[in-house]
N, C-alpha and C positions, 0 to 999 in steps of 0.2 A: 657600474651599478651603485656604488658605496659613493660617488661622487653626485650624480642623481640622488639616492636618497637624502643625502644634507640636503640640497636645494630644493626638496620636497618638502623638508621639516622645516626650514631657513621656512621656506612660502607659508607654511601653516600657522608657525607661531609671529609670521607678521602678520595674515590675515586676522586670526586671533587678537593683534594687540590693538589694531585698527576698531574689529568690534566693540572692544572694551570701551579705549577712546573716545569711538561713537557713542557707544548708552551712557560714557559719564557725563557729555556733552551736551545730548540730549537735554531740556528741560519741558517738561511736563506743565510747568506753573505756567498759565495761560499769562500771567503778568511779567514775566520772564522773558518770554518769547518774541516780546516784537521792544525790550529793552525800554519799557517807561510803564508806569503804571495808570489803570482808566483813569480817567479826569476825577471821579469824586475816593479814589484811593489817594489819589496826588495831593485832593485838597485835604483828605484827613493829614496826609504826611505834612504838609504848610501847618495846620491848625496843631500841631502835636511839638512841630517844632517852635512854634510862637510859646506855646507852652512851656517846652522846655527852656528857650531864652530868656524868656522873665521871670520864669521860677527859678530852676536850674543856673543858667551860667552868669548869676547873679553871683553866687557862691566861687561856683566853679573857679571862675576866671582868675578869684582871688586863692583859692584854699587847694585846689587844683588844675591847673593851668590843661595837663594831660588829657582831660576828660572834659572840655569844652566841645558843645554840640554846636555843631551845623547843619546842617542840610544833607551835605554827602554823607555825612560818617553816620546818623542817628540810625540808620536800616541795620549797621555792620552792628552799632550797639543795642539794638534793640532788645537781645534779652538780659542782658546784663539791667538794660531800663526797667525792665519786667520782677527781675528779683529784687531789684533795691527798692522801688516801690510800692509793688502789689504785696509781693512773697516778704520780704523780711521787715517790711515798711521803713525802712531808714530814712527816706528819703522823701523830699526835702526837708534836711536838719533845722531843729532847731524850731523855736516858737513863732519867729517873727513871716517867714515863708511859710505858706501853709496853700496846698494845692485846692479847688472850691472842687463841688461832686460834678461838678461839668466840666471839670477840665480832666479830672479822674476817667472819666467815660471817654471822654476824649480821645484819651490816651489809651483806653484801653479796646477801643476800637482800632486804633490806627494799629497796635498790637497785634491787631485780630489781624487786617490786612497783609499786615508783617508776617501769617504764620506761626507766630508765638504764643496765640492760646488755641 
């Protein structure tokens, strides 16, 4: 009887851990789900990151090697892009680099995309 009941409880809290598993799995974001984003999300992420390469890792490349954008990595950093730009305006340093309001909107659409506002 006491050997049945472990294997009772063994089966429940596997079932349990399985559910869990599943709804973490799960994604909801319809951009998520088939692993590539629509065609004109994709082209704001192209237009965002052209942004960021001739603004941004103009700098970067020299004063921060670490935090040089690409292509893969700009989604993983994207609110970190959000607070040094929009939120605390640090960004991009300095007089000579200066973002124009259509690259601003730009970015802050592809943002939008991203989630992040």
């Amino acid at each position: 009887m006491k050997a049945r009941f472990i294997k009772t409880s063994w089966l429940g809290v596997i079932t349990a851990a399985l559910i869990v598993i599943s709804a973490f799995n799960t994604q909801t974001d319809i951009h998520k789900n088939h692993g590539e984003l629509p065609l004109k999300d994709e082209k704001l992420k192209k237009e965002a990151f052209k942004i960021l390469d001739t603004k941004c890792n103009v700098c970067h490349r020299k004063q921060n090697p670490f935090m040089v954008f690409n292509e893969k990595n700009i989604s993983r950093r994207a609110k970190k892009i959000y607070q040094m730009v929009f939120i605390e305006r640090r960004m991009p340093k300095g007089n000579e680099i200066q973002l124009t309001n259509e690259e601003f909107i730009k970015l802050k659409k592809w943002l939008f995309t991203e989630n992040i506002l």
